[in-house]
C-alpha positions as CSV (number, residue, x, y, z in Angstrom):
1,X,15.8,-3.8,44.6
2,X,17.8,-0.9,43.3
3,X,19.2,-3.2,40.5
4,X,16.1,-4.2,39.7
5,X,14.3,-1.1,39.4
6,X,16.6,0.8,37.6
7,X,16.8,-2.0,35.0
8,X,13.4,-1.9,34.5
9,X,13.6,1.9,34.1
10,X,16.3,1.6,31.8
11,X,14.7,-1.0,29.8
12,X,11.6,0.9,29.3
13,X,13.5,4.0,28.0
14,X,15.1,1.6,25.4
15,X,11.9,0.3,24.6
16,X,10.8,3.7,24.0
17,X,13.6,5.1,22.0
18,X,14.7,2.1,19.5
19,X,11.9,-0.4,19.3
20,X,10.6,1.4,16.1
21,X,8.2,3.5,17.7
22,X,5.8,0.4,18.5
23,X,4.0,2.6,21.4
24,X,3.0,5.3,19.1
25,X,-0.1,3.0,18.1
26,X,0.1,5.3,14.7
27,X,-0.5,2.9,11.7
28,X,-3.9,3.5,10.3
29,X,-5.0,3.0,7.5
30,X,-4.0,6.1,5.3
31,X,-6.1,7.9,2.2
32,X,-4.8,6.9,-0.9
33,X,-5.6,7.8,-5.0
34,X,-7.9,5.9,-6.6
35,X,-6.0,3.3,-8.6
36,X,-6.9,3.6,-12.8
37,X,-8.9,0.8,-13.0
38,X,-10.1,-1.2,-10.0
39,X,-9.1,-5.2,-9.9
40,X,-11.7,-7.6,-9.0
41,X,-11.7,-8.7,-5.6
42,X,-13.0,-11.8,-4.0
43,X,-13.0,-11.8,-0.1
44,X,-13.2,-15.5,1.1
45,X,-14.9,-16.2,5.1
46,X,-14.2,-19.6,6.8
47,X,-17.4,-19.7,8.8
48,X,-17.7,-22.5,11.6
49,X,-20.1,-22.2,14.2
50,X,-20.5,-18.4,13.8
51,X,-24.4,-18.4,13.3
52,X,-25.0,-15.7,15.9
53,X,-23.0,-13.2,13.9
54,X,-22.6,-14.6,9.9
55,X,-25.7,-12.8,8.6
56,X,-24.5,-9.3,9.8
57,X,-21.0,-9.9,8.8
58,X,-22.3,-11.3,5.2
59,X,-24.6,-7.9,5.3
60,X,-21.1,-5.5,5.8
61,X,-20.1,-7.0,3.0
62,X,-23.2,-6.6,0.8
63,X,-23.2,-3.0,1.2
64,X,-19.8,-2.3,0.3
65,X,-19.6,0.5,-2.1
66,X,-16.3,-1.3,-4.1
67,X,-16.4,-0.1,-7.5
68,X,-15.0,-2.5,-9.1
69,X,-16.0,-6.3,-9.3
70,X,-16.8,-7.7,-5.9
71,X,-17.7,-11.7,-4.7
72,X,-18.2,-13.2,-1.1
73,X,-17.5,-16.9,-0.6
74,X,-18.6,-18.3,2.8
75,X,-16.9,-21.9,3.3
76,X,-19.7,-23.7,5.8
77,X,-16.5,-25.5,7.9
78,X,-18.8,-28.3,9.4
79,X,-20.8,-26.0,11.7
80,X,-23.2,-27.5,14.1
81,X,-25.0,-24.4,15.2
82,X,-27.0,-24.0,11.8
83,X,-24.4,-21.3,10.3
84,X,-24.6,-22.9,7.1
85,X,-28.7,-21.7,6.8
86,X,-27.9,-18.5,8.0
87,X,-25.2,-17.5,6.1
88,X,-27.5,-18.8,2.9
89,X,-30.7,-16.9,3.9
90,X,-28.6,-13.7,4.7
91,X,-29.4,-10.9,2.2
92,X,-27.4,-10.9,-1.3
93,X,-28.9,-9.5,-4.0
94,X,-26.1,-6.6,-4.4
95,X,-23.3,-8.5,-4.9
96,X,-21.9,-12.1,-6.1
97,X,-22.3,-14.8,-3.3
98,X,-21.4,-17.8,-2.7
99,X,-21.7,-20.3,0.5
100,X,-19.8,-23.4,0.1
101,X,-19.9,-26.9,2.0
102,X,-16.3,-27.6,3.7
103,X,-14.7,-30.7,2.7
104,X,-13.6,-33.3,5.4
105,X,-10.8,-31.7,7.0
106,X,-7.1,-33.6,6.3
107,X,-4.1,-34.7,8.2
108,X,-1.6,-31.7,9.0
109,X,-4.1,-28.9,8.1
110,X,-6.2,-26.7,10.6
111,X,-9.4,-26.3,10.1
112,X,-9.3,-22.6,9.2
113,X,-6.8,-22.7,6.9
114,X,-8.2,-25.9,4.9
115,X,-11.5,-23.5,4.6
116,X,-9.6,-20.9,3.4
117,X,-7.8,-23.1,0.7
118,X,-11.0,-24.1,-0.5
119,X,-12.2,-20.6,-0.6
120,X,-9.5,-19.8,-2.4
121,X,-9.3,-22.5,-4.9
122,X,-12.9,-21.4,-5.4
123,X,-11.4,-17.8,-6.3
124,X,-9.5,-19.4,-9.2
125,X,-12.4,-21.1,-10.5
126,X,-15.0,-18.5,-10.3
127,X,-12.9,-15.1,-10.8
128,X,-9.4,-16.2,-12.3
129,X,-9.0,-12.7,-13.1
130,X,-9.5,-11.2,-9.6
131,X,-6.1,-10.1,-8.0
132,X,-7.1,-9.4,-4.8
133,X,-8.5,-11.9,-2.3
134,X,-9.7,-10.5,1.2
135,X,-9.0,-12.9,4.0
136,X,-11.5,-12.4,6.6
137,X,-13.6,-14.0,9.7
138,X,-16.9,-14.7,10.4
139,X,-17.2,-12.7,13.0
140,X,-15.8,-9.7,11.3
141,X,-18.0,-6.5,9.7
142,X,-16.6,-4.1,7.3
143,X,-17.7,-0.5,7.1
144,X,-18.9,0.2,3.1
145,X,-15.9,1.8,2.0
146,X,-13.3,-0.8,3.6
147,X,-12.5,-2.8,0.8
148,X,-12.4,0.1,-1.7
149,X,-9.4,1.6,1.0
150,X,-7.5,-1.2,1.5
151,X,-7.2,-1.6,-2.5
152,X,-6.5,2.2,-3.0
153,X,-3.4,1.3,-0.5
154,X,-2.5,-1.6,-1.7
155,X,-2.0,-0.6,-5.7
156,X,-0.3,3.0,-4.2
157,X,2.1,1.1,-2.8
158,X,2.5,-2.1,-4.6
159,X,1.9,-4.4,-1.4
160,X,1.4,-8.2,-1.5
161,X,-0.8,-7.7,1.9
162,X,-2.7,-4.7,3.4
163,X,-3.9,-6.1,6.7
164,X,-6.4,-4.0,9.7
165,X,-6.3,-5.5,13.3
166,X,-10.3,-5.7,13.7
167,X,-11.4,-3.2,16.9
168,X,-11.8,-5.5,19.5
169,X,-14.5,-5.0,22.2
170,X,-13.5,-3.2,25.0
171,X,-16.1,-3.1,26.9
172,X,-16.5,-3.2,30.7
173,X,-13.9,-4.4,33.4
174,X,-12.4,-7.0,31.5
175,X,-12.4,-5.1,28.6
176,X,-11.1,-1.9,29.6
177,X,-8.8,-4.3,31.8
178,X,-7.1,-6.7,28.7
179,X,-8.0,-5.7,25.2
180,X,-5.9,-2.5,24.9
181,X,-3.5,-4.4,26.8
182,X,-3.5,-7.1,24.3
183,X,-3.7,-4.7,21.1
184,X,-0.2,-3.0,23.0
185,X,1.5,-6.6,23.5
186,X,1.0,-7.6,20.0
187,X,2.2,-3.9,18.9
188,X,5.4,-4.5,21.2
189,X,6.0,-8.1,19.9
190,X,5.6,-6.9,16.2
191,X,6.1,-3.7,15.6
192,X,3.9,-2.3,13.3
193,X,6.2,0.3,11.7
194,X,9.1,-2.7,11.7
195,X,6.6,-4.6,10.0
196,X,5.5,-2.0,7.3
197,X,9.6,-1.7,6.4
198,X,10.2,-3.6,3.7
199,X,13.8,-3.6,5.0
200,X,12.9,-5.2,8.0
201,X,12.5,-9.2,8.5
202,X,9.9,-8.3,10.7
203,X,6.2,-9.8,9.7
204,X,2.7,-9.6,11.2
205,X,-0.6,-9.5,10.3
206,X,-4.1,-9.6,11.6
207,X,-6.1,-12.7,10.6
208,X,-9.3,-11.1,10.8
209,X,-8.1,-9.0,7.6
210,X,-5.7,-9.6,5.0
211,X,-6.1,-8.0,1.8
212,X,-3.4,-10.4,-0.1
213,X,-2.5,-10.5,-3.3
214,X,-2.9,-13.7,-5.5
215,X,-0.2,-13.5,-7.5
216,X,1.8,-13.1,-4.5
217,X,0.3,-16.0,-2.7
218,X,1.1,-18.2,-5.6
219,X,4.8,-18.0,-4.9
220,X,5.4,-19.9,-2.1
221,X,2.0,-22.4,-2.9
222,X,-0.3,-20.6,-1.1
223,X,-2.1,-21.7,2.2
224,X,-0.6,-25.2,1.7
225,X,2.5,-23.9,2.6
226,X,1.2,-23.0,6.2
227,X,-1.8,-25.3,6.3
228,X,-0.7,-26.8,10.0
229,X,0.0,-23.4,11.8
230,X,-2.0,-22.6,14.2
231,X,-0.9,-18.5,14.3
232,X,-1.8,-18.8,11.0
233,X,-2.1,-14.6,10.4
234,X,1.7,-14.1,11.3
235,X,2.8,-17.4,9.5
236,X,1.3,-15.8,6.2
237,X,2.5,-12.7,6.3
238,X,6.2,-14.6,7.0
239,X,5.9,-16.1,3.9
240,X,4.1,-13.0,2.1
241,X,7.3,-11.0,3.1
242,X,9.4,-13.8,3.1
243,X,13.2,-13.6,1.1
244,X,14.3,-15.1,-2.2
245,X,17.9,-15.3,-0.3
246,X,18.5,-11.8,-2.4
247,X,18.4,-9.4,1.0
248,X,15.8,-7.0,0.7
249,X,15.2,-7.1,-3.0
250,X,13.7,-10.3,-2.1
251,X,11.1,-9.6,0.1
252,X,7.7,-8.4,-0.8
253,X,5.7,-5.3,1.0
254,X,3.5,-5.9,3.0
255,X,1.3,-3.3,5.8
256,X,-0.8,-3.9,8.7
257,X,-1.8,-1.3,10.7
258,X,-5.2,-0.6,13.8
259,X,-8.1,-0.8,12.3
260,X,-10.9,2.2,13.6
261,X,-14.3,2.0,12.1
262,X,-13.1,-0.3,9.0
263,X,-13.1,-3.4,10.4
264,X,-14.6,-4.1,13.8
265,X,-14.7,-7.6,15.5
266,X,-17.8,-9.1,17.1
267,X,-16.5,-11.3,19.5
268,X,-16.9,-11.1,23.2
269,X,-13.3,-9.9,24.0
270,X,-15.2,-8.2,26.4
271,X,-15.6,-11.6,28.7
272,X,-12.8,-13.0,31.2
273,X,-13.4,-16.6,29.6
274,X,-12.9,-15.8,26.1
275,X,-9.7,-13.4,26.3
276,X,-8.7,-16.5,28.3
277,X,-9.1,-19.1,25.7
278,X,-8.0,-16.9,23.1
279,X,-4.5,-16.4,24.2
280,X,-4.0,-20.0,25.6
281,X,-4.9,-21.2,22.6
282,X,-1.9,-20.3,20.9
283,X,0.7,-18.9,23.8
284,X,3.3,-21.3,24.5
285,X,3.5,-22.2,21.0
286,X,4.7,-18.7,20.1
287,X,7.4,-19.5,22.5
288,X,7.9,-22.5,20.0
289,X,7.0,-24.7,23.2
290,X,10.0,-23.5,24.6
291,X,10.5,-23.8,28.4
292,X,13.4,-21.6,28.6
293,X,12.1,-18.8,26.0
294,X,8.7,-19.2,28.6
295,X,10.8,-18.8,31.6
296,X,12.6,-15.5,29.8
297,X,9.3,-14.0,28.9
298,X,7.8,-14.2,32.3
299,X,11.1,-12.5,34.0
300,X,10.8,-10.5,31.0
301,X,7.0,-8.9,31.6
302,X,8.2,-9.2,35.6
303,X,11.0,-6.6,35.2
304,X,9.0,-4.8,32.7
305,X,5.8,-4.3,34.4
306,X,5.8,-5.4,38.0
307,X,9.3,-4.7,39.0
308,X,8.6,-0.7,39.0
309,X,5.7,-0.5,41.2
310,X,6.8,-3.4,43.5
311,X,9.6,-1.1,44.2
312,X,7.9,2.1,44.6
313,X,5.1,0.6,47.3
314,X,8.1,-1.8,49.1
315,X,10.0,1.4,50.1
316,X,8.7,1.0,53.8
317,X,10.5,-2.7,53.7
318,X,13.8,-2.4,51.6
319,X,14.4,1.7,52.6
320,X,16.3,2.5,49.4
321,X,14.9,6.2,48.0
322,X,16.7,5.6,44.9
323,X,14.7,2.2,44.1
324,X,11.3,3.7,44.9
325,X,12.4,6.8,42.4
326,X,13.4,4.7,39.6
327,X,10.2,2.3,39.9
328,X,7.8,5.2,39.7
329,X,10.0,5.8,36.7
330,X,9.6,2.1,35.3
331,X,6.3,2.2,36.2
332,X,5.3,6.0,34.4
333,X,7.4,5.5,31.6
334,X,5.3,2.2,30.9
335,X,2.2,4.1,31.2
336,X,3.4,6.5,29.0
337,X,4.2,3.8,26.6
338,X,0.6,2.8,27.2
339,X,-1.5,5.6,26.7
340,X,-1.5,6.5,23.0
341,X,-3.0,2.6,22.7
342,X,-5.9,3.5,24.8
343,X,-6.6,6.7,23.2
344,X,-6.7,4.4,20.3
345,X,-9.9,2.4,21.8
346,X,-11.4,6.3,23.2
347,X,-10.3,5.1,26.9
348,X,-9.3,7.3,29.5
349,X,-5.3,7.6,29.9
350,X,-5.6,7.2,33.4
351,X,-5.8,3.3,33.1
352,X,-2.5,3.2,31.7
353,X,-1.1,2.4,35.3
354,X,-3.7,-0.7,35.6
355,X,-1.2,-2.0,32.6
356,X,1.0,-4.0,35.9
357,X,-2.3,-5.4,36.5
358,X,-3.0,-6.2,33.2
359,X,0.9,-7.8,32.5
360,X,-0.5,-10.2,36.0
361,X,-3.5,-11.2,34.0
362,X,-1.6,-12.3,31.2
363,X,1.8,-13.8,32.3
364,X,-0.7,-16.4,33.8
365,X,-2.6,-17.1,30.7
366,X,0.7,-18.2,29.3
367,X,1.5,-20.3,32.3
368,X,-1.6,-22.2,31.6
369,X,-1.0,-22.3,27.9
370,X,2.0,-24.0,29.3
371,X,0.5,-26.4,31.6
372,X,-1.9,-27.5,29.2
373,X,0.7,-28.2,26.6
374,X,3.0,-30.2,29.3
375,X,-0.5,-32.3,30.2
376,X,-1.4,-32.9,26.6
377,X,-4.1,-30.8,26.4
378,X,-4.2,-28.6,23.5
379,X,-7.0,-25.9,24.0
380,X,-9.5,-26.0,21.8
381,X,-10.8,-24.2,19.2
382,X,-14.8,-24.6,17.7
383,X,-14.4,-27.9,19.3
384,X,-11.2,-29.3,17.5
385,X,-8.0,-29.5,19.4
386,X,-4.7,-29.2,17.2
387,X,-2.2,-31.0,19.9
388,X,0.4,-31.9,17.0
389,X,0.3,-28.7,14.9
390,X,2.9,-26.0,14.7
């Protein structure tokens, strides 16, 4: 147990020193100059099913104050649930709108990303000259001035992708419990400030906004390229990135940071059920269905977030001072590492030592993205499964 613990107090302090500053939960969306001229921009919404929430999320982006030219395309991906008539009776008169009927979906494609191909080849016909395309969900509403932000950031910088992880609901037990949690997981397995380094191979992004460029997304063949992934946000922003085999000099810039009132998320990530199904859904593939990788992550989150308390409240049974000591170290350290991710979502500090509790909440979601890989049972998504996608 003294092994134990003081690896996992050593591995936080590692964590904490040289894995770029992940737990700062700093990357927000900064103020930038008004570029000269503003480019169009065409934002481009694959809607299926999502006609409890398309009509406000079509109203966000009606009342954005963009000053340059500005369309909406809503691609109608064979909803059942009447989103189709409620994305077309949702208020439009202050700016371009379009809802399109999704095509029969094709071998090898998911049906997101087929939507957002014909969203996008949509863009070239409509707006050839826009440069921007915003990549966004149908259950995602933008505050006025988002669009108008992520453009000023994008042209300061020269970025092929500006990208906002949506605020998440965190609301009530299960949402004070896992979505900050899950925000700080997806922080630790891409860092944010790794990722906005062009010098750095890392690549992220949040699907429920991507601000990409065109001309950029031309370059590899656009969605095509990645039309069978099913972590479709991270696979784009791969490619975005990417290398031309020329070291850094080949790879594009690209951003994502947290997202406060720019881009907030409707879904019920406040619910057991649907954290559930939204991080089974696509678990064990980012293990690349790997057993062993599964079996390293798991002893991986044990050592990082069990291991320290486990030794601290065990004293009375293995007697070892020193391991208590160094698992209240493991165990503050993590909630240290913890805390500037709640403040983030206006939580109180305190439930940064729930985060062991949280880690046991989610090592078993990936066990059952597991076990419903192994029985050939590919969660699913809107009511399509994807059991031989990447």
């Amino acid at each position: 147990m003294l092994w134990v613990s003081m690896s996992a107090a050593f591995a936080w302090v590692v964590l904490l020193l040289f894995r770029y500053g992940f737990w700062r939960a700093d990357q927000v969306l900064p103020e930038a100059p008004d570029p000269r001229a503003w480019p169009p921009v065409i934002a481009v919404i694959p809607a299926r099913d999502e006609a409890e929430t398309i009509g406000q999320v079509i109203a966000s982006h009606m009342t954005s104050t963009y000053p340059g030219n500005f369309a909406v395309v809503v691609v109608d991906d064979h909803s059942t649930d009447g989103t189709r008539a409620a994305a077309e009776t949702a208020d439009n008169e202050a700016r371009a709108f379009a809802v399109l009927r999704g095509k029969p979906l094709p071998a090898g494609w998911t049906g997101k990303l087929w939507a957002m191909a014909q969203g996008i080849e949509a863009v070239d016909e409509a707006m050839p000259e826009a440069r921007y395309v915003l990549l966004t969900d149908a259950d995602i509403v933008h505050a006025p001035d988002t669009v108008e932000r992520l453009v000023a950031h994008a042209e300061h910088h020269s970025l092929a992708m500006v990208s906002l992880m949506a605020r998440l609901r965190a609301k009530g037990i299960w949402g004070w419990l896992l979505v900050p949690a899950y925000v700080f997981f997806f922080q630790k397995l891409y860092p944010f400030p790794a990722v906005n380094n062009p010098h750095s191979s890392v690549a992220a992004a949040a699907g429920g906004c991507m601000l990409v460029r065109r001309d950029a997304l031309r370059t590899f063949g656009g969605v095509r390229a990645i039309r069978g992934a099913l972590i479709d946000d991270c696979a784009l922003a791969a490619e975005l990135k990417g290398s031309a085999g020329d070291g850094d000099r080949g790879r594009r810039a690209i951003w994502l940071g947290l997202a406060g009132r720019e881009v907030i998320s409707l879904r019920r990530t406040d619910r057991l059920g649907t954290m559930w199904e939204t991080v089974v859904r696509t678990a064990f593939r980012q293990l690349y269905r790997s057993w062993f990788l599964l079996i390293l992550c798991l002893f991986g989150m044990a050592l990082l977030y069990l291991a320290g308390p486990v030794a601290l409240f065990s004293y009375g049974i293995h007697g070892s001072l020193w391991a208590a000591l160094f698992g209240a170290v493991a165990w503050v350290l993590s909630a240290r590492a913890y805390a500037p991710t709640l403040r983030a979502y206006a939580l109180p500090t305190i439930l940064a030592f729930l985060l062991p509790l949280s880690a046991t909440v989610f090592m078993l979601m990936t066990l059952d993205s597991a076990r419903r890989d192994l029985a050939g049972k590919s969660s699913p998504w809107k009511g399509r499964t994807y059991s031989d996608l990447a």
